[in-house]
C-alpha positions as CSV (number, residue, x, y, z in Angstrom):
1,X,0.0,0.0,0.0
2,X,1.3,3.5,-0.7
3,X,2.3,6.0,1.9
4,X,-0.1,8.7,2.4
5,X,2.0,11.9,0.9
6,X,1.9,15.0,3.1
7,X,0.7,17.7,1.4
8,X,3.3,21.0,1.4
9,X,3.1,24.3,-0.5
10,X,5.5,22.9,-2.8
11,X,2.8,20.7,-4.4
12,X,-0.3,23.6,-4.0
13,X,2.3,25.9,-6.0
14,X,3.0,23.6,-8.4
15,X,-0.9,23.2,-8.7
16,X,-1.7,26.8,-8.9
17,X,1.4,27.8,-11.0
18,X,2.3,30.1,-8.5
19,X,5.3,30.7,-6.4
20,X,5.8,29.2,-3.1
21,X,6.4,32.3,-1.8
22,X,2.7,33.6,-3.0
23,X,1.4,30.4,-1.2
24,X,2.9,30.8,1.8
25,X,1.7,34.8,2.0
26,X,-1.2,33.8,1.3
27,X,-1.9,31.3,3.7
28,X,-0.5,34.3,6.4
29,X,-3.5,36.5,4.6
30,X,-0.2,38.2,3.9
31,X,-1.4,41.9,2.9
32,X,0.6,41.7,0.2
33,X,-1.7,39.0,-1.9
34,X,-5.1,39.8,-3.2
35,X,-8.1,38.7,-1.6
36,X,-8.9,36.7,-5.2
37,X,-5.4,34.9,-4.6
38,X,-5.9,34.1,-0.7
39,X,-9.1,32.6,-1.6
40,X,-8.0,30.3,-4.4
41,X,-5.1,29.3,-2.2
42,X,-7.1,28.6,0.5
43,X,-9.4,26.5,-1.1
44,X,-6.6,24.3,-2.8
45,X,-5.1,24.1,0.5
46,X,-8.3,22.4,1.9
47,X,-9.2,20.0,-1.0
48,X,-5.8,19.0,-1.1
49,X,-5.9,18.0,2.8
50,X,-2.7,20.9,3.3
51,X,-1.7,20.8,7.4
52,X,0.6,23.7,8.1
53,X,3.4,22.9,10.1
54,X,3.5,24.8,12.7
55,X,6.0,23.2,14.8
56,X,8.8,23.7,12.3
57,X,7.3,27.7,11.5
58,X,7.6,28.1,14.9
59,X,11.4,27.4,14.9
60,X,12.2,29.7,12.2
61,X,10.6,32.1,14.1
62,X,11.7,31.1,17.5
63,X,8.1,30.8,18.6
64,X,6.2,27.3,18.7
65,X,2.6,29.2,19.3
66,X,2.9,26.3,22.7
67,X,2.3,27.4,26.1
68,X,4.1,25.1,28.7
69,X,2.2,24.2,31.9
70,X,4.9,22.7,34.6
71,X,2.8,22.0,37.5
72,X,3.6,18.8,40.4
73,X,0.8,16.8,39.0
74,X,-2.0,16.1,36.8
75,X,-4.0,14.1,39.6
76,X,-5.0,16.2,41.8
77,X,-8.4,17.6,40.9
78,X,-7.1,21.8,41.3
79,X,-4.5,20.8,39.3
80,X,-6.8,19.2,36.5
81,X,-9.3,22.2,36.9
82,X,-6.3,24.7,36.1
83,X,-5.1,23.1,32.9
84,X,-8.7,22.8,32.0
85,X,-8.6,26.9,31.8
86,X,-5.3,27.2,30.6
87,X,-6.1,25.0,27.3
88,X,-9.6,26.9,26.9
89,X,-7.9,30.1,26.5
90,X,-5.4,28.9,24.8
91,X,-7.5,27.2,22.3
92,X,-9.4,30.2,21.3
93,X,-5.8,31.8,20.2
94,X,-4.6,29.0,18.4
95,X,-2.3,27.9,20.9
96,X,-1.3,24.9,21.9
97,X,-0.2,23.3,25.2
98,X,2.8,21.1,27.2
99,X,1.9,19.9,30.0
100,X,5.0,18.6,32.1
101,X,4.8,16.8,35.4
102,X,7.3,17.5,38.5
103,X,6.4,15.1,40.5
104,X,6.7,17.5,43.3
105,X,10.6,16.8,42.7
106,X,12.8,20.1,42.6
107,X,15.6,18.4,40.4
108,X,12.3,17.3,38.0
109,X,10.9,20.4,37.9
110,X,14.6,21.7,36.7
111,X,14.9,19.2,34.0
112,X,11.1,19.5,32.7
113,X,12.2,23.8,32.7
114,X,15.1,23.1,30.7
115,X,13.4,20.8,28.3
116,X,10.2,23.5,27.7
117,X,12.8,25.9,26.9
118,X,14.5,23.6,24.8
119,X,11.4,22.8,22.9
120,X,11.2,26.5,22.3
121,X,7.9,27.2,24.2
122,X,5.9,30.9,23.8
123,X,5.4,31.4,27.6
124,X,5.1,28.8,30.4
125,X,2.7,28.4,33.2
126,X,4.3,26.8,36.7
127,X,2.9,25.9,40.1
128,X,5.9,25.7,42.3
129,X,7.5,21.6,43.0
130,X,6.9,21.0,47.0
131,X,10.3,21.0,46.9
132,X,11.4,24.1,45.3
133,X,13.5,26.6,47.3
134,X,15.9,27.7,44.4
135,X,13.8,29.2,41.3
136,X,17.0,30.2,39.7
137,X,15.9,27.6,36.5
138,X,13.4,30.0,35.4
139,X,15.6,32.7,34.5
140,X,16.3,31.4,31.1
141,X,12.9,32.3,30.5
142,X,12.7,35.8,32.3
143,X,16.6,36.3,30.6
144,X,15.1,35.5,26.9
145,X,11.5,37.8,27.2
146,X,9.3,34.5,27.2
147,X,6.5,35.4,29.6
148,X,6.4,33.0,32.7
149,X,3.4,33.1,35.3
150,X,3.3,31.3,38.7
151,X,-0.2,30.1,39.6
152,X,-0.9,28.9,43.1
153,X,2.3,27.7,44.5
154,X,4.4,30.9,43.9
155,X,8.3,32.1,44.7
156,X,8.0,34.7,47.4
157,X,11.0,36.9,45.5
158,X,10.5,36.1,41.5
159,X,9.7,39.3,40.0
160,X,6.9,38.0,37.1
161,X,3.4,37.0,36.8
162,X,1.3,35.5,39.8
163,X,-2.1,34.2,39.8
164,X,-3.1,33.3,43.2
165,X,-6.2,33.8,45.6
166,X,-6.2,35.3,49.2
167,X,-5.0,32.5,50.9
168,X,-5.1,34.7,54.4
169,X,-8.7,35.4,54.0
170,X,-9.6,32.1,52.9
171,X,-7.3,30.3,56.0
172,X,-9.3,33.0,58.2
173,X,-12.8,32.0,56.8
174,X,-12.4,28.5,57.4
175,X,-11.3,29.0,61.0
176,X,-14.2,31.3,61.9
177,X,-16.8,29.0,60.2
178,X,-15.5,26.2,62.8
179,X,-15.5,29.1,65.7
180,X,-18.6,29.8,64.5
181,X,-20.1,25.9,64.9
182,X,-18.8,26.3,68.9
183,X,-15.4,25.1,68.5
184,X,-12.9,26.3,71.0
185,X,-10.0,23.8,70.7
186,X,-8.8,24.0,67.0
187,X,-6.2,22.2,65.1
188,X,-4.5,23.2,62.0
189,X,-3.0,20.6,59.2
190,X,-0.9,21.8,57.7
191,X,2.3,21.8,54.8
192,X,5.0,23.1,57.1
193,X,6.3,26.7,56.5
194,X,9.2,25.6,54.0
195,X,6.6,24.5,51.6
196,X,5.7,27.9,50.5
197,X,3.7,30.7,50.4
198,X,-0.1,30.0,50.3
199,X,0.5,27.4,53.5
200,X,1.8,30.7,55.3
201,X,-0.6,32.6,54.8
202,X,-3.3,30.0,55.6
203,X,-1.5,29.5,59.0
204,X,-1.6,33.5,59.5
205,X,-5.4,33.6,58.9
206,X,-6.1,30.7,61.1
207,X,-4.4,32.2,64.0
208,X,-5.8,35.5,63.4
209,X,-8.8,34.2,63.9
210,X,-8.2,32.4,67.1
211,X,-6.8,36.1,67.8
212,X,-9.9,38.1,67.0
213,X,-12.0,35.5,69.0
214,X,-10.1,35.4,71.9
215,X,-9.1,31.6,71.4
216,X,-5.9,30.4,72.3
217,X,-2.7,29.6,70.1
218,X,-2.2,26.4,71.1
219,X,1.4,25.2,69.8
220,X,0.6,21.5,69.3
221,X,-2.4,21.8,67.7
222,X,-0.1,22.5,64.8
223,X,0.5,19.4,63.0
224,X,3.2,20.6,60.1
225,X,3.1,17.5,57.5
226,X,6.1,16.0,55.4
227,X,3.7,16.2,52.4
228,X,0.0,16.6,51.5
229,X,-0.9,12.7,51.2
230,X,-3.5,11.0,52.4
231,X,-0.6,8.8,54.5
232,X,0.7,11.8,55.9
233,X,-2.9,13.3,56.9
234,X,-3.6,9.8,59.0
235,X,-0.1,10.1,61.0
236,X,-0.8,13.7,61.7
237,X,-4.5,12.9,62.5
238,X,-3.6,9.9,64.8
239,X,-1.1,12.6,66.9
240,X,-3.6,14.6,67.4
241,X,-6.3,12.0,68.7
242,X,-3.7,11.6,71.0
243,X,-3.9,14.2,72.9
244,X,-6.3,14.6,76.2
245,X,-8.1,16.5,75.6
246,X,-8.3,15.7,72.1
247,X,-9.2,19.0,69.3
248,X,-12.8,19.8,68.4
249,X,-12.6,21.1,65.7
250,X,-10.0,20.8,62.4
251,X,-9.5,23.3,59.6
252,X,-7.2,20.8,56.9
253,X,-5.1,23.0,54.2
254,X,-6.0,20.0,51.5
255,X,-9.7,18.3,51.3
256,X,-7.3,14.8,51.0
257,X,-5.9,15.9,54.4
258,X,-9.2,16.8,56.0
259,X,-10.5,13.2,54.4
260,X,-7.6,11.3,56.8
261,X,-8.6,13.4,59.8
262,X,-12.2,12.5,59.4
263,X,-11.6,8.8,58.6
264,X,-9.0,8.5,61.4
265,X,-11.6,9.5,63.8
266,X,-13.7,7.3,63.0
267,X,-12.1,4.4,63.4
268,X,-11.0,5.6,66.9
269,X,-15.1,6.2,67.4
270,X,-14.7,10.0,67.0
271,X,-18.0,11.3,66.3
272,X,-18.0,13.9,63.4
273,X,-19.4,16.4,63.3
274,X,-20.8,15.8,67.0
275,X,-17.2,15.5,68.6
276,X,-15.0,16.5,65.9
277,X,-16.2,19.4,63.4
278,X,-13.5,19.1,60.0
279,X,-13.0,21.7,57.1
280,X,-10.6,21.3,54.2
281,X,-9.7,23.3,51.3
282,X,-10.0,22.6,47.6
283,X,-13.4,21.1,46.9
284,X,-12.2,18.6,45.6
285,X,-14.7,15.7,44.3
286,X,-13.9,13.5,47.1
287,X,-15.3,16.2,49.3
288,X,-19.0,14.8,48.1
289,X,-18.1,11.3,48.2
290,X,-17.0,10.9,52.0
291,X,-19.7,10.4,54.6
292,X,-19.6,12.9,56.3
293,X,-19.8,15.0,53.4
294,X,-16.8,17.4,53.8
295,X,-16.8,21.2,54.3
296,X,-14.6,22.9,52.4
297,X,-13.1,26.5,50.4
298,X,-13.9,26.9,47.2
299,X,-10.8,27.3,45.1
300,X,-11.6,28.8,41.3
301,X,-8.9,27.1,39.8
302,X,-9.8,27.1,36.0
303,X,-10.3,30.5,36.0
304,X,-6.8,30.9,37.7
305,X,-6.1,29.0,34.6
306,X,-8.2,31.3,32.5
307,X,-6.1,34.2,33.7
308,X,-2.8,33.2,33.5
309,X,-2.9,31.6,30.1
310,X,-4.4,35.2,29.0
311,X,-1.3,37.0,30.3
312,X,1.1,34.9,28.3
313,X,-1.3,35.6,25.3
314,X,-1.6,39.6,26.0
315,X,2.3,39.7,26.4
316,X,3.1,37.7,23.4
317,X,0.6,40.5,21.1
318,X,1.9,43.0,23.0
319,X,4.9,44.9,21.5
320,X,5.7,46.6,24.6
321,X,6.8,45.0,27.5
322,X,4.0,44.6,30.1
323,X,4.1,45.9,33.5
324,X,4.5,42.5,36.4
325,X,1.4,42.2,38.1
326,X,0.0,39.9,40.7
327,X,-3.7,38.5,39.9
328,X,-6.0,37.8,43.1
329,X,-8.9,36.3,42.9
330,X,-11.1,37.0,46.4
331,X,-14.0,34.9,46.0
332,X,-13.3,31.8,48.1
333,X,-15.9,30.8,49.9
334,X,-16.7,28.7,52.8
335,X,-19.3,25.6,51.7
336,X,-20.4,24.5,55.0
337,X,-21.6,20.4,54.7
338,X,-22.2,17.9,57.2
339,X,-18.6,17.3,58.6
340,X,-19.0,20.8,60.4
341,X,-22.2,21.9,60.4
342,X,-23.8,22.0,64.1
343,X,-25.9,24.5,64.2
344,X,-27.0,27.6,61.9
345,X,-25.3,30.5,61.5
346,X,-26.7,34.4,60.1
């Protein structure tokens, strides 16, 4: 059987009796060709089952049209949600996307950087490896004016792009919803303060909010995790339980972590809500699967996705270079279901 022959503009030329320079203008609806010409190329193009190539047009140009996405993993349903923005927008501009995995390693997440640039990517789209303290791999992309965004899990001291929400107020939410439901004995769970950012400043508005309340601070209520696994969540759950007296109530920086800690108390006959009142973070799925139900924060992940795949867009039309901006997005809110929900509150 023959080989299916790809069609090029070498063959619609030859076709046309026109140069290949012609074609490949007009394809570009090149100003320089006639709307007649454009139209009868066009057409050839399409009966002839012509494919551009963009992949190798990018590389003469230095530009692929591809947005890389380097994020820890593709599991985790904010993750999923985010890339699910990113390639909407990115659709809608003819863009295409990478998506590279990290594996919450920091020597992975410096090979997958070096191989988008490599691969000559338009912009790229990161949420930060667990590990990650050095970000000094992503200067070959702020060095060589190809837009890079942080979503999420950002650098604290990277001058460029951010897209994150206001991970105080939503840390501060959650802690006053449990307040709110009569707890006075609160735990916190935790990603440790190396982790980053958004885990800081879901600590800050969890004690805040023992602050404004007039709640103690209570050290070993604390539980800082190794990482934000459902393993990790039981062994911190099962120190807790522990304790005499044990917490009432348990605001969870993950929904998988709040999952262990509801789980765990069950099987030590840990009434929740009744004894125990748990809120995570997330929403993710498993949040409506677990009996209890869990009580979570909303986190709008595709359109975090949305937004940073549109700054890479607006910066690679723009001719000037834009000004480094940090996107917030404000409207978590608290969805109160039966693993916390005690009473009713204005």
């Amino acid at each position: 059987m023959e080989e299916n022959k790809h069609v090029t503009i070498y063959d619609i030329a030859e076709k046309l009796n026109l140069a290949t320079s012609t074609i490949s203008r007009a394809l570009k609806d090149h100003h320089s060709i006639s709307d007649k010409t454009i139209k009868k190329v066009k057409k050839a193009a399409k009966e002839m089952g012509f494919v551009p190539n963009t992949l190798a047009a990018g590389l003469r140009g230095n530009k692929t049209k591809t947005i890389g996405v380097l994020i820890p993993t593709v599991t985790q349903p904010f993750l999923s949600s985010l890339i699910s923005g990113i390639e909407i927008t990115a659709q809608k501009s003819d863009y295409s996307v990478i998506i590279m995995q990290s594996h919450d390693s920091y020597a992975d997440e410096v090979n997958m950087a070096k191989s988008l640039y490599s691969n000559r990517v338009s912009g790229v789209i990161c949420s930060l490896a667990m590990e990650t303290r050095d970000t000094s791999h992503f200067e070959q992309f702020s060095n060589n004016n190809i837009p890079l965004v942080f979503v999420d899990r950002v650098p604290k001291d990277y001058n460029t792009f951010r897209v994150v929400i206001d991970n105080y107020s939503a840390g501060y939410k959650a802690t006053k919803h449990l307040i709110e439901q009569g707890c006075l004995r609160i735990a916190h769970l935790t990603a440790g303060a190396e982790f980053g950012n958004l885990y800081n400043e879901r600590r800050r508005g969890y004690m805040e909010a023992l602050r404004d309340h007039n709640l103690p601070i209570i050290e070993e209520l604390i539980v800082d995790l190794k990482s934000v696994t459902y393993e990790d969540g039981v062994k911190a759950s099962n120190k807790l339980f522990d304790l005499k007296p044990i917490p009432d109530g348990i605001f969870a920086s993950g929904d998988i972590i709040a999952v262990s800690a509801v789980q765990t108390a069950k099987k030590r006959g840990i009434k929740v809500p009744e004894d125990l009142a748990v809120i995570g973070f997330n929403n993710d799925p498993i949040s409506e699967i677990i009996d209890p139900n869990l009580s979570t924060i909303t986190h709008p992940a595709e359109k975090m996705g949305k937004a940073a795949a549109e700054i890479i867009i607006k910066n690679l039309k723009s001719l000037k270079e834009s000004e480094v901006q940090e996107i917030t997005f404000l409207n978590t809110e608290v969805l109160v279901r039966e693993s916390s929900h005690r009473k009713d509150t204005k």
